[in-house]
Every structure is written in C-alpha cells, then in structure tokens.
C-alpha positions, -999 to +999 in steps of 0.1 A: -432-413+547-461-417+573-466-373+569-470-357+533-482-326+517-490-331+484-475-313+452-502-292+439-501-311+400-512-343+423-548-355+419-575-328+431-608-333+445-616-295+440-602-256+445-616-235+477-625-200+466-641-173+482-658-148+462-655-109+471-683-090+485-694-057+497-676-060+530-646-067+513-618-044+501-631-047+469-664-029+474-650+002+447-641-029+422-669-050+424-681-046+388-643-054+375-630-085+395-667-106+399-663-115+362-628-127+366-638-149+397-666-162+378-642-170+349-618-188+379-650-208+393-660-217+356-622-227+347-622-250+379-655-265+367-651-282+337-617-302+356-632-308+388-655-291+420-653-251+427-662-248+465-669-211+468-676-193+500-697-164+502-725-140+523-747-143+491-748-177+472-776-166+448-755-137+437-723-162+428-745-189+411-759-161+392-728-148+379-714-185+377-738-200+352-734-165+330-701-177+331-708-215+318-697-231+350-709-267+349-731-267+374-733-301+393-692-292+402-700-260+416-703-259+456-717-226+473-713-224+510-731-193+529-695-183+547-687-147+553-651-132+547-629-107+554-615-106+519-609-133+490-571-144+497-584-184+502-545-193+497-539-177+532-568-189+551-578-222+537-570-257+550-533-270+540-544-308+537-522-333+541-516-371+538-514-392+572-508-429+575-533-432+543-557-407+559-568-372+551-558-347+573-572-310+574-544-285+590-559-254+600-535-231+609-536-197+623-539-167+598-534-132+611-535-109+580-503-111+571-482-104+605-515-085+618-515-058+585-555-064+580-586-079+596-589-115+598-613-127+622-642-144+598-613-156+575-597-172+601-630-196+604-639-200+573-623-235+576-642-244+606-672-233+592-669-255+562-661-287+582-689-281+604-711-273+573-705-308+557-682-297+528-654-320+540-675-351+547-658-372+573-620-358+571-607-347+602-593-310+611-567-301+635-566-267+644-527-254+647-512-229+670-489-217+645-499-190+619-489-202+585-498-193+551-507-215+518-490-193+498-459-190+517-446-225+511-444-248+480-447-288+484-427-311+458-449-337+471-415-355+485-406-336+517-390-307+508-404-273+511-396-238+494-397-210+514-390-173+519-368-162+549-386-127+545-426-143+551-415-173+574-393-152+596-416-123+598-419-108+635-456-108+639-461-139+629-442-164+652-422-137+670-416-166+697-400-189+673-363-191+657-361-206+622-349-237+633-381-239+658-403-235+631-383-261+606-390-284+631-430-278+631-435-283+599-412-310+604-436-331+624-471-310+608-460-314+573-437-346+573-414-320+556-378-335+556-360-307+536-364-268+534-347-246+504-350-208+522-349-182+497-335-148+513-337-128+483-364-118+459-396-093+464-424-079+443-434-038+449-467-035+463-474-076+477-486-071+515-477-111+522-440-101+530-423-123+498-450-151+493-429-181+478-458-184+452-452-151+438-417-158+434-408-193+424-428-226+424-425-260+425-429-284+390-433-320+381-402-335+376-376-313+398-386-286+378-386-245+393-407-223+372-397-189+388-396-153+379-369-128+361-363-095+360-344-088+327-343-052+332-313-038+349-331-006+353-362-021+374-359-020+411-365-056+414-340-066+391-307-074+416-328-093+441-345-114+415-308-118+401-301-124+436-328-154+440-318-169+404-283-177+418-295-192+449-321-213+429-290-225+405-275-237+438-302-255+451-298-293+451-327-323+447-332-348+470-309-369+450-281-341+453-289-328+415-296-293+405-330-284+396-339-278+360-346-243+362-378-223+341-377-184+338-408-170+339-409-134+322-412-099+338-447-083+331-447-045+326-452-024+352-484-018+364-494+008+389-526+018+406-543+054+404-519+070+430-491+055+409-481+027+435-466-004+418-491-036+419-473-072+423-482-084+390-464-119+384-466-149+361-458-173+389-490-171+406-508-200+385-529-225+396-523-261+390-557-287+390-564-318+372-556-317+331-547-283+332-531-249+346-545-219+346-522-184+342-530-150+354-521-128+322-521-093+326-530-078+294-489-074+289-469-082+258-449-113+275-487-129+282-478-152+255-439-159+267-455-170+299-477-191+288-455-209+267-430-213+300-458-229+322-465-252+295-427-264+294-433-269+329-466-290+324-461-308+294-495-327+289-522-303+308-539-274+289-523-242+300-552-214+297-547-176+309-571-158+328-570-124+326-560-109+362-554-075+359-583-065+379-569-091+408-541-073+415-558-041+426-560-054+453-524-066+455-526-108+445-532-128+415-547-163+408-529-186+429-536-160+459-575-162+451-578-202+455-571-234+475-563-267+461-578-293+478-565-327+472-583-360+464-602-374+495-606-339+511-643-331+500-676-348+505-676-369+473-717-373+482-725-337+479-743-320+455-738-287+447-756-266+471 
C-alpha cells in the first residue's frame, strides 16, 4: 500500500491538544474543564509527548505540573483558537512511500455552524513553528474532519453518511466523489457508511467517533441504547444491525463490542448533552475513557478493555467536557510516530 492512515492503537509520537481559553466558548466554564484538560495533558505524559496549543503557555504549564504532567514530554506552543475540538482541526497524518505526510484539510465549523478561522491554522502555525521538524504538509481543498472517520490501519474507513454527506461541507461533491478523494488522500481502499445512529445535542452532524470505533483485531467497540423508551434507542438499534452486516477485508464479520448507554445528562435549559463511552482515546500502553460520573462508568471501562487487551484502560472524568457538546477523543489529536520534532524540548 504506497498510501496509509494509520489505526489510532499504532505507535504514537504524541497527542495535539489545545487548551480552552477566555476567547473560547468555555469562558462561563473555565474553572470546571481546565482541570480535566490538565488531567488529559498529564495522562498523555507519562506514555508519550502532549503538544498543547494555547494564547497563554505559562497559564497551561502552570496548571500542568499541578497536575503531575512529566514535564520533558509536555510541548506548549503560543497558538490561538477558536475553541478546543483539536480532533476537527488537527493534521490527519498519514504514511507515504515510507514518508510522513501532514494532511491538512479544510475545517469550517462543522458545515459553517461556528467560527473557525484561527482553528483552521493552527496546523500551519505549528509547522511553521518547528513542532513537526522536517515532515511535509499539504494543505487540502476538501473540508474533512478527524473525528468523522475511523482508520483500521488497512484501508478501510468508517464513516457516517449524515457528517460526510452534509451540504455545507462539500455541497459540490456526490458520495462517490468524495470516496474517491480519500481514495487517493488516504490510500483508503474500502468504506463501511453508517446511515443510522445520532447522539442529542453533538453539533458535528453524527461524528463516527461518537458512535462506533475501530479495534485491534477486527474489533468494533460501538455504542447501545438498551432503553426502548430513549429517543436514540431505534437508530442505535438501527446502526447495530448494519454493524452485524459489515464484512472485513477478508469477507468476515467483525467481532462486535457494546459499549453501554450513560444516563442522561442535560444542561441548565434542560437540553440533552452527547455524552458517550465511545469517545476514548487510544496512545501508546494505554486508553484513556471519558466517564461521566454515571453508574455504567465501570461497564465501560471493562468493554474498552476487552477491546485493548494489554494497555491500561484509565477513565477521565468528562462531564465538564460535554458542556460544551464533545468528549475526550473530540479534545485531542493523535499524532503518529515520525510526525513530531524528536529534537525538541518542551518549550
């Protein structure tokens, strides 16, 4: 395969991050959601390097070292942000003819919903600024989201029909149009479109990574609704059934996870927040979980650890994230081994 994107359990060089701020849409939560990024950039830390973007680095190394980050794998880049969603706007790196390649593709907000202008450079900036040492970047016409698609490492790619199809994003493009750009950008030779499943209150139009996800082995971990009186429960039924008719690359059906259904959790004007168990993060040795306080914390755990035998599986708690309508995966970037600067120091 001369074209790969990597599976996200493959060897890491770091996790991109950028931290909130006053400018951001969590000005009113400040005081709740710093801790739990400082708890993500310590997490990262003690496995491999946090590169965090931010208008203030001595605020972030501040609440970092509270924290117990290790220090020498924490990175602080003076970048300013729109918001924190790193998934959406960071580089999607990929593997060409032995080289590292940074894609930087186009983010509008989410089919133009919010403000994007300094997210949509904060990949730039970070080339230009060293962090990437000598690996190229290619900026891409085509707007395209980290979260929206899930790599097996192998050439296929999971999808949602509901993000990937979205009129403001390529309004000029059928589905087959954009198969075949991520065709030749991704070296993707296989796609698995879900057209059911949703979470109340996500802005990202059915992010793949809130939904279902990609595991070693031809594994799906991917979420259930048990509940026949929640409103999510017959499209979630809906998406099970097409992931048990899903085949592998060898023509076998996957081996399936469910991930449990949190309770629900609703903001003070009572609107429904996406909380989900499928938004972890996977880096070296381990996998970190967003729990949300919620009596089936434990149940998920215990799932993403079937799905990861041999990494430590550690929650985080993330109810503060989803405020603001993401969780843990949404927050952070994986970048894959040879993407960073291996001779920089934390700055």
């Amino acid at each position: 395969m001369k074209r790969r994107l990597p599976a996200e359990w493959e060897e890491q060089d770091g996790v991109l991050i950028a931290w909130p701020h006053e400018s951001t849409d969590w000005h009113p939560h400040l005081d709740l959601v710093e801790p739990v990024f400082a708890e993500i950039v310590a997490r990262i830390s003690r496995f491999e390097t946090a590169v965090v973007v931010a208008p203030d680095p001595e605020r972030v190394r501040r609440q970092v070292v509270q924290a117990s980050a290790v220090p020498e794998n924490v990175r602080i880049y003076r970048v300013d942000t729109n918001d924190t969603w790193a998934r959406d706007f960071g580089p999607i790196t990929i593997k060409s003819k032995g080289n590292t390649v940074l894609l930087d593709f186009g983010f509008n907000g989410w089919g133009l919903k919010f403000a994007a202008n300094l997210d949509n450079q904060a990949t730039q900036l970070l080339h230009e600024g060293g962090a990437f040492g000598p690996v190229s970047r290619r900026t891409v016409g085509l707007i395209l989201e980290g979260g929206s698609i899930e790599s097996d490492g192998r050439g296929t790619i999971l999808t949602t029909a509901a993000c990937l199809l979205e009129r403001n994003r390529n309004p000029h493009l059928s589905r087959g149009e954009i198969q075949a750009r991520l065709k030749e950008l991704l070296g993707a030779e296989r796609f698995l479109w879900l057209e059911h499943g949703y979470l109340a209150g996500d802005d990202t139009d059915s992010h793949v990574d809130t939904l279902a996800r990609f595991c070693p082995d031809d594994t799906i971990a991917y979420v259930r609704c048990d509940d026949p009186n929640d409103e999510h429960h017959e499209a979630l039924a809906a998406m099970e059934r097409e992931l048990r008719e899903f085949r592998t690359d060898c023509g076998a059906p996957y081996r399936l996870i469910p991930l449990p259904w949190p309770s629900p959790s609703f903001d003070d004007e009572g609107a429904r927040l996406p909380a989900t168990y499928a938004n972890f993060l996977v880096i070296n040795g381990a996998v970190l979980v967003p729990t949300y306080r919620d009596r089936n914390d434990a149940a998920a755990l215990k799932a993403v650890g079937e799905a990861f035998p041999g990494r430590q599986i550690i929650g985080i708690d993330c109810l503060p994230l989803i405020l603001q309508h993401g969780s843990l995966h949404c927050v952070t970037m994986q970048l894959p081994r040879g993407a960073l600067d291996q001779g920089k120091t934390a700055s």
